[in-house]
C-alpha positions as CSV (number, residue, x, y, z in Angstrom):
1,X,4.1,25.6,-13.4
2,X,6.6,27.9,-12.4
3,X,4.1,31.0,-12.4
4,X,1.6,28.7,-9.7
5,X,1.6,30.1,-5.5
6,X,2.5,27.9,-3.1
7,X,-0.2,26.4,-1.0
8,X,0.6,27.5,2.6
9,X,3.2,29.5,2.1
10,X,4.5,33.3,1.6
11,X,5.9,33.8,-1.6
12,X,6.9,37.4,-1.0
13,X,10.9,37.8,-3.0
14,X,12.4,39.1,0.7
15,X,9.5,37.6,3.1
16,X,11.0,34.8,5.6
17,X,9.7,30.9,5.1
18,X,6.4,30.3,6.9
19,X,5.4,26.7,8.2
20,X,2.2,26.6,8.3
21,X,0.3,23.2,7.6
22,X,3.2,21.4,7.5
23,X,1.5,17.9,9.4
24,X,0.9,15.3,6.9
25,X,-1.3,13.3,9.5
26,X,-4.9,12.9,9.1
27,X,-6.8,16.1,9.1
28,X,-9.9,17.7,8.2
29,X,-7.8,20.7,6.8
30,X,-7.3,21.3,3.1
31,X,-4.2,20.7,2.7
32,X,-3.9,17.7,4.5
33,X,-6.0,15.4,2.3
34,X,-4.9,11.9,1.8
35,X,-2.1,12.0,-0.5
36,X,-3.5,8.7,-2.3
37,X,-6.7,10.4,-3.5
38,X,-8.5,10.0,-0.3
39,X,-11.8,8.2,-0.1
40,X,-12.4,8.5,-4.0
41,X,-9.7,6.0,-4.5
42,X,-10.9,3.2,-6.2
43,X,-10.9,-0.5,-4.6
44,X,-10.0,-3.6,-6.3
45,X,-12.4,-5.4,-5.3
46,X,-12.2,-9.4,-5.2
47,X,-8.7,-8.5,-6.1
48,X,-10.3,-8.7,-9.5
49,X,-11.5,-5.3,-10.8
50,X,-11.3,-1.7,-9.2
51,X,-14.1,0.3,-8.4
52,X,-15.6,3.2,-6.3
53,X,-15.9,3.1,-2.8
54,X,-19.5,4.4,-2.8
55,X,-20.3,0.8,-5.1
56,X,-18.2,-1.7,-2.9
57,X,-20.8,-2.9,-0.5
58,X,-23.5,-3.3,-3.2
59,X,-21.3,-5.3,-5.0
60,X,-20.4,-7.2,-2.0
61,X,-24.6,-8.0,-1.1
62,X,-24.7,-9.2,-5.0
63,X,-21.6,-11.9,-4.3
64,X,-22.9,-13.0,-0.7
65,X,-27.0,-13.6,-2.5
66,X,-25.5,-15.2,-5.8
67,X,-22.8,-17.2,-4.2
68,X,-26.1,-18.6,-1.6
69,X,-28.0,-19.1,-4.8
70,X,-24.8,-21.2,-6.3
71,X,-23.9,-23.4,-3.6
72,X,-27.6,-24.1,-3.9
73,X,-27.5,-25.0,-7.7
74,X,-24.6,-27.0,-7.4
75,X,-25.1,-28.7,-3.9
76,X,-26.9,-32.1,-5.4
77,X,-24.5,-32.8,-7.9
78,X,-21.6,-32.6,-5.7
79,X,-23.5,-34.7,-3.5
80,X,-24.3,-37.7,-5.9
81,X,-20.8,-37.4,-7.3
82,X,-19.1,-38.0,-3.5
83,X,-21.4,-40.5,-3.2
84,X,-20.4,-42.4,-6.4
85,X,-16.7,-41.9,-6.0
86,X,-16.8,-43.0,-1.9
87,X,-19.1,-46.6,-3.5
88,X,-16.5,-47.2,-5.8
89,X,-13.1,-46.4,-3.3
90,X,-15.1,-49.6,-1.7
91,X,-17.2,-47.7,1.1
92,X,-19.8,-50.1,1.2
93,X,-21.9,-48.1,4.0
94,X,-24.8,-45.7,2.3
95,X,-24.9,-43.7,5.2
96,X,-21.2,-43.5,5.7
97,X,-21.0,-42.5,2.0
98,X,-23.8,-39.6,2.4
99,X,-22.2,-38.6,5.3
100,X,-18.8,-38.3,3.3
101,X,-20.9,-36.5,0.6
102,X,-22.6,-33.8,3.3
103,X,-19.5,-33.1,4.2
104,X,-18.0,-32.5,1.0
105,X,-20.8,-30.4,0.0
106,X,-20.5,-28.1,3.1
107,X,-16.3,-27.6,2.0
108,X,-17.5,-26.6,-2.0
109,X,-20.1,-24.4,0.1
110,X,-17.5,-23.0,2.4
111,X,-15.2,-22.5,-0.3
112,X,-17.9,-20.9,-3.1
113,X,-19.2,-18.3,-0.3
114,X,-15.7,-17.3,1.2
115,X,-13.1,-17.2,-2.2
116,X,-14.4,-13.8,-3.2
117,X,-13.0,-12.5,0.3
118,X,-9.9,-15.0,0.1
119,X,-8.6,-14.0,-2.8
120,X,-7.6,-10.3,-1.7
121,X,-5.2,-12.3,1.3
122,X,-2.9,-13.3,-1.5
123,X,-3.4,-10.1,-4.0
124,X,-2.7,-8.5,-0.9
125,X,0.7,-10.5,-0.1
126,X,1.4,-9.7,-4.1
127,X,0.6,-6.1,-3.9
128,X,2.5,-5.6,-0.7
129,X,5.7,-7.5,-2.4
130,X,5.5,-5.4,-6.0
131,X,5.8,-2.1,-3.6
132,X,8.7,-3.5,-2.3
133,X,10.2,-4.6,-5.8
134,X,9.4,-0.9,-7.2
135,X,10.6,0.7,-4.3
136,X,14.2,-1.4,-4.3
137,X,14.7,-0.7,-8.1
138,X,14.1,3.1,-7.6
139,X,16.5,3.3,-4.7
140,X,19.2,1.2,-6.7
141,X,22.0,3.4,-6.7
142,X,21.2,3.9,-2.8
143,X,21.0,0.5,-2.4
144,X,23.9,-0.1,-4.2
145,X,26.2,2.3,-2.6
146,X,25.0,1.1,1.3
147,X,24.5,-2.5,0.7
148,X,26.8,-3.6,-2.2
149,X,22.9,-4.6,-4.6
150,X,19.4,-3.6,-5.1
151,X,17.7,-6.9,-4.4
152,X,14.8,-7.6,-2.3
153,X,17.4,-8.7,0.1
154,X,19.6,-5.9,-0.1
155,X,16.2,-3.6,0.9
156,X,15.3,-5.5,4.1
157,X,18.7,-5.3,5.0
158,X,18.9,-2.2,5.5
159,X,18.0,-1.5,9.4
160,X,17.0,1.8,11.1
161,X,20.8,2.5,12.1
162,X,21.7,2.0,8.3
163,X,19.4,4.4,6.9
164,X,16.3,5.9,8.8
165,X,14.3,6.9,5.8
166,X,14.4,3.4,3.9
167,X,14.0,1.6,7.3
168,X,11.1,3.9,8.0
169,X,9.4,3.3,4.6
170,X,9.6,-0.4,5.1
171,X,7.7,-0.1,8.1
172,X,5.1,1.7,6.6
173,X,4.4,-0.3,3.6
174,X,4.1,-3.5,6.2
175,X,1.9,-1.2,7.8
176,X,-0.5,-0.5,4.8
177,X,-0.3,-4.1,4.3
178,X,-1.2,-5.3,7.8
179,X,-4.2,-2.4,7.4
180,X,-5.3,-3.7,3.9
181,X,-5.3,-7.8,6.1
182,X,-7.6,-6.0,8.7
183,X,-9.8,-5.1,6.2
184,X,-9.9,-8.1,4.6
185,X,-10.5,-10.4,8.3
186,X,-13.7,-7.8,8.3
187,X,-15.3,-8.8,5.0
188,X,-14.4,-12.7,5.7
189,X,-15.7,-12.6,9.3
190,X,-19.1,-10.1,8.4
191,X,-19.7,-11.4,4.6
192,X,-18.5,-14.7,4.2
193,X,-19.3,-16.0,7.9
194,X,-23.0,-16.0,8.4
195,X,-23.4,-17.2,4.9
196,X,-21.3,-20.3,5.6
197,X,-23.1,-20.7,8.8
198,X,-26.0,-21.1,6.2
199,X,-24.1,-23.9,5.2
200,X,-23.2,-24.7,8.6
201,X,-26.9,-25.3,9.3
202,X,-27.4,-27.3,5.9
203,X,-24.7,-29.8,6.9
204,X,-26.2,-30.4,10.4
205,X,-29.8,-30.9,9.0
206,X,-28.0,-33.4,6.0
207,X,-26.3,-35.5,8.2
208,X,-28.7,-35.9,10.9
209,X,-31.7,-36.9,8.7
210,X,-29.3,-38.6,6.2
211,X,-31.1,-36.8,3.1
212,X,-29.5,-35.6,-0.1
213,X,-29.6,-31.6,-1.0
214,X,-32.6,-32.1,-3.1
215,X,-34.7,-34.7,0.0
216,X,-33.6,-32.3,2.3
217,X,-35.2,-29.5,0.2
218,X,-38.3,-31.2,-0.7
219,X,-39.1,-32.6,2.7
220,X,-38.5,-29.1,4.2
221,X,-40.7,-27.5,1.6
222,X,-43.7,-30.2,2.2
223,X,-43.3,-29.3,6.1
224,X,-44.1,-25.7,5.3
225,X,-46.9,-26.2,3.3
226,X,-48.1,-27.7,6.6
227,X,-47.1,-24.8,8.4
228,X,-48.4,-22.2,6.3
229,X,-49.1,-19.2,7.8
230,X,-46.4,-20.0,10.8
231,X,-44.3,-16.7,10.4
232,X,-41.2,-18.5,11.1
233,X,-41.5,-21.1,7.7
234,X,-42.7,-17.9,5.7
235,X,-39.7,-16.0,7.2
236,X,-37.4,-18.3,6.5
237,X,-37.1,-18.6,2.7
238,X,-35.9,-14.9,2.6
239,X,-33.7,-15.1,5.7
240,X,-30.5,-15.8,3.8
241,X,-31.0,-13.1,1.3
242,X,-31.8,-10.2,3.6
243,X,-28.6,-11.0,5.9
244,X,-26.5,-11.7,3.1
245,X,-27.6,-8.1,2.1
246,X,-27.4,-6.6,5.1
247,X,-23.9,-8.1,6.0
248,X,-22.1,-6.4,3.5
249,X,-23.4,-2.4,4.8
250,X,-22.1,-3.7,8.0
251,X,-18.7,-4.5,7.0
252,X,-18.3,-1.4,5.1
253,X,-19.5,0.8,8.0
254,X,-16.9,-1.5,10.6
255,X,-14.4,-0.8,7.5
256,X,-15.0,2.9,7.1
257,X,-14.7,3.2,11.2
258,X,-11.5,1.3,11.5
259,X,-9.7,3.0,8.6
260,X,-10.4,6.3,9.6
261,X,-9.4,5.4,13.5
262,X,-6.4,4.6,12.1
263,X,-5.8,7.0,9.6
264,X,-5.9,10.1,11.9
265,X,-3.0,8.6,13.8
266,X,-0.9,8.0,10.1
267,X,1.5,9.9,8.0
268,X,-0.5,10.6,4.3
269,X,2.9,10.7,3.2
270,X,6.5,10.1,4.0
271,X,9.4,11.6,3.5
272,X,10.1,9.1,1.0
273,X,7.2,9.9,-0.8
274,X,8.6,13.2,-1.1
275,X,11.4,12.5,-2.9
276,X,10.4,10.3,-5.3
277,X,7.7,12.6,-6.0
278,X,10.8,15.4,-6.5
279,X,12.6,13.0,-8.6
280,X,9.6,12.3,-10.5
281,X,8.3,15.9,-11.3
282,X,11.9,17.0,-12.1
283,X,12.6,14.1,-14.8
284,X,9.1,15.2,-16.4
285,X,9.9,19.1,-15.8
286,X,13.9,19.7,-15.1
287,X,14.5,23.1,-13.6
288,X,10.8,23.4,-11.8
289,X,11.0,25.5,-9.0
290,X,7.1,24.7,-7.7
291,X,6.9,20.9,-6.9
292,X,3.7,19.6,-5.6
293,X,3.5,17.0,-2.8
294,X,2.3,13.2,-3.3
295,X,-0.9,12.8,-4.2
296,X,-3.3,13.5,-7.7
297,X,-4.6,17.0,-5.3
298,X,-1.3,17.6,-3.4
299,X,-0.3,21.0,-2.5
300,X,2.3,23.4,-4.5
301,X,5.3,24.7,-2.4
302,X,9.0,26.4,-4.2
303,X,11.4,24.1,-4.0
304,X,13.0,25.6,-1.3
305,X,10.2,24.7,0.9
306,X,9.4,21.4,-0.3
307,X,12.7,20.6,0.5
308,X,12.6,21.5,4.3
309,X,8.9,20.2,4.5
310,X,11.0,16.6,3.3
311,X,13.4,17.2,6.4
312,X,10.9,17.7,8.4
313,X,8.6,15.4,7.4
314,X,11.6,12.5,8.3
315,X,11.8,13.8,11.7
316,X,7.9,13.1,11.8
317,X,8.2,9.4,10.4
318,X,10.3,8.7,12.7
319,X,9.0,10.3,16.0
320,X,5.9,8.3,15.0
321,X,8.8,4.7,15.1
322,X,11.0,5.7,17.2
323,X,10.9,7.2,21.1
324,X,14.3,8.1,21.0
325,X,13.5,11.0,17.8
326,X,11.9,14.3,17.9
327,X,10.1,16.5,15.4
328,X,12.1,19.6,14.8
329,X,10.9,22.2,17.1
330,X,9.7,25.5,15.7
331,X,13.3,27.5,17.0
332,X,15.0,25.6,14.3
333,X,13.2,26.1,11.5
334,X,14.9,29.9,10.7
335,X,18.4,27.8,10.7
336,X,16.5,24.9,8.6
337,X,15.0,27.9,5.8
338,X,19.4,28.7,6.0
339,X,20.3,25.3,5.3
340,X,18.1,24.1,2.5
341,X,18.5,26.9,-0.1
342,X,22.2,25.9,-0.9
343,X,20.6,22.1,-1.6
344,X,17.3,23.2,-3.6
345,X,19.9,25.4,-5.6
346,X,22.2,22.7,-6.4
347,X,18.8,20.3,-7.7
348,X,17.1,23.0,-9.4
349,X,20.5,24.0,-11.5
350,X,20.5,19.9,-12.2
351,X,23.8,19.3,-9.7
352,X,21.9,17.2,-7.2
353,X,19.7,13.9,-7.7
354,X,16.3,14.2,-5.3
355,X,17.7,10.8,-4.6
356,X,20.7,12.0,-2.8
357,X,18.5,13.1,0.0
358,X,17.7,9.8,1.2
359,X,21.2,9.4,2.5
360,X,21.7,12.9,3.3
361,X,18.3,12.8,5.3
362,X,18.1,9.3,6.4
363,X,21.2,8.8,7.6
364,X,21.4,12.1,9.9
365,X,23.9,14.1,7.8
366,X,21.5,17.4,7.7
367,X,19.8,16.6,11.2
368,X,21.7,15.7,14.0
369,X,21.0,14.1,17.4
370,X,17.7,12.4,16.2
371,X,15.8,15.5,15.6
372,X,17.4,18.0,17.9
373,X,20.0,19.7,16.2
374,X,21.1,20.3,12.6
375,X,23.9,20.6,10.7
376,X,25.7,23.9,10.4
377,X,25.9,25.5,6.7
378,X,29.5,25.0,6.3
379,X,28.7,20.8,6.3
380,X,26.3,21.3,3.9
381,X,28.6,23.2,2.0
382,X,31.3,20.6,2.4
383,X,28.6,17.4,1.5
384,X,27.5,19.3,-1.8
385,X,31.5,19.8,-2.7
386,X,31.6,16.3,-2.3
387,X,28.6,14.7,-4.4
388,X,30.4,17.4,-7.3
389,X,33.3,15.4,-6.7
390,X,34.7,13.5,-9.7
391,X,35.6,10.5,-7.6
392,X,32.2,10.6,-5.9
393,X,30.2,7.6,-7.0
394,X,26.8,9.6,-8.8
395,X,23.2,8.4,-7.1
396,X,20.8,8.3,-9.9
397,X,21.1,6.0,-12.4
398,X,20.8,8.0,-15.4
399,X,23.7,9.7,-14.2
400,X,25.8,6.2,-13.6
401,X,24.9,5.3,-17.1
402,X,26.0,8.4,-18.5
403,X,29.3,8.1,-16.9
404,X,29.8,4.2,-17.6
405,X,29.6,5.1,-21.3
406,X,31.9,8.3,-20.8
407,X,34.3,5.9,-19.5
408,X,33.8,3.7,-22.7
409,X,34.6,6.6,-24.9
410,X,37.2,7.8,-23.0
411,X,38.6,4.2,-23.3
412,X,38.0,4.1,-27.0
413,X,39.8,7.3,-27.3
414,X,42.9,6.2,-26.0
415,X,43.0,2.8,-27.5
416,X,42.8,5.3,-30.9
417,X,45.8,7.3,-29.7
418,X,48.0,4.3,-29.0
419,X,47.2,3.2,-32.5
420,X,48.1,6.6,-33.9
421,X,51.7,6.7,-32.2
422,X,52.4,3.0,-33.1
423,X,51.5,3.9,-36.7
424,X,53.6,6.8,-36.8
């Protein structure tokens, strides 16, 4: 790993740090590919099982024909069933009964044609809510340390004056969230609607000639053998199952147009990301000195620059938030190249958790003024004599369990020396 050349940047022993490519936005560019895989990420699909994108909208045609064809199959005995239980709750009125019945059989209807593209509201909710969960129990010891616990709680708590980088997160998990319900009012509105207008249609014809499913059927059918060769009876049997087909194409063509619209505008990664994909790649390879960004294709940078790309990458988050913050501006990024090496030094050599960045970054101890200044070399200094600290409180929490059963040894052992003197 440690033999692989940086993407984007000059790996010469005396040459000076280059930023080039360092925008994480949208991009046509190589190295600003979706950090998630980009558009061969697979889709769950029904909130059921995952599959390609290039397969979603044939899938989507089979639902919207077979869940037609079902409400069809089950349509008269839902009816007749209505019927029987409104008779025996003692409505004595047939037609009040059937009309009871029609409209029961236009809710299963409703409800048979639009669950497949329910169901991925509420894996939705769930999904956005486990991302939440993960990221609280990774940022414990952070958590911890600013908010006194690491519950859900504790993690909305913390507010954009608390800790930028964990108040910017939060924002943009809501916001793949609020892109993923977007998504999800397309396929109900395009799939699901004109196929329960089907239905729509069904209930209207029921209830004004006061026929069951199956009359309704068989006096429609006898009227078009009287009409054969009208084109609009001959058109009409395969009506449903051309727009049910066609709906779903539509819908992933409105799809594919509103997430990319939105996608050029949006980090592929945060800051955030960053670390935890540091944390994660030192854990699995301690000492590393190429780390490569979030994302199964991301690009390879030394540690040195990764680290600055994470500072800078923050200032981006948050310019994108906040009006009040600024991206650093090119005439600071000699004295940014200055200030990181002492940092990626101290987490290469194993002195420094990834995770101490998040406060460091987030909470404007590297990068003053939102964005416009940073801190001079002798603070960074002074904050990395302070995390080696003894009485410093560590930030991962490997370390705090290595040091809560240093303390029970340590306690052991002098519990063992009082019983030597008394013995003696």
């Amino acid at each position: 790993m440690d033999r692989m050349r940086p993407h984007g940047f000059d790996v010469a022993r005396d040459g000076p740090l280059r930023f080039d490519g360092d925008d994480a936005r949208g991009s046509d560019a190589p190295d600003a590919q979706d950090a998630r895989g980009g558009d061969d990420k697979p889709i769950r699909i029904f909130n059921i099982i995952e599959v390609s994108p290039q397969i979603v909208a044939y899938l989507q045609a089979g639902y919207n024909v077979i869940s037609d064809f079902a409400t069809k199959f089950v349509a008269q005995p839902v009816y007749d069933g209505t019927v029987l239980l409104a008779q025996r709750m003692g409505i004595k009125d047939i037609k009040r009964a059937r009309g009871l019945a029609a409209a029961t059989t236009f809710a299963v209807d409703t409800t048979i044609k639009s669950a497949g593209y329910v169901a991925p509201w509420l894996g939705s909710a769930r999904g956005h809510r486990k991302q939440l969960n993960a990221l609280a129990r990774t940022l414990a010891p952070v958590l911890d340390e600013l908010k006194g616990g690491h519950a859900l709680v504790n993690l909305h708590a913390v507010g954009i004056n608390d800790n930028e980088m964990i108040y910017a997160q939060r924002r943009r998990l809501a916001e793949e969230a609020r892109m993923s319900n977007v998504s999800n009012v397309i396929d109900l509105i395009i799939n699901a609607g004109p196929n329960v207008w089907f239905s729509a249609q069904q209930l209207h014809r029921m209830a004004y000639s006061n026929l069951s499913p199956r009359e309704l059927a068989l006096k429609e059918h006898a009227d078009a053998l009287k009409s054969e060769g009208n084109p609009r009876w001959e058109f009409r049997d395969a009506k449903e199952t051309i727009v049910n087909t066609a709906t779903a194409g539509i819908a992933d063509y409105v799809k594919n147009l509103q997430t990319k619209a939105l996608e050029k505008t949006r980090q592929h990664y945060s800051a955030m990301e960053m670390i935890l994909a540091l944390d994660e790649q030192l854990n699995k390879h301690p000492g590393a000195t190429t780390i490569r960004a979030p994302g199964k294709d991301g690009d390879l940078f030394t540690l040195e620059k990764y680290v600055a790309r994470i500072i800078t990458q923050h200032q981006r988050d948050m310019a994108d938030i906040s009006p009040a913050h600024t991206e650093i501006r090119n005439a600071l990024k000699e004295d940014l190249v200055v200030l990181v090496k002492p940092i990626a030094e101290s987490i290469h050599k194993g002195k420094l958790s990834p995770l101490t960045l998040v406060r460091w970054v987030g909470e404007g101890k590297l990068v003053k003024d939102k964005g416009r200044a940073l801190a001079s070399l002798s603070e960074v200094q002074g904050l990395l004599g302070q995390q080696a600290a003894p009485h410093v409180p560590a930030i991962t929490s490997q370390t705090q369990a290595i040091n809560r059963l240093g303390g029970e040894r340590a306690h052991l052992g002098t519990l063992h020396s009082v019983e030597r003197a008394l013995n003696t």
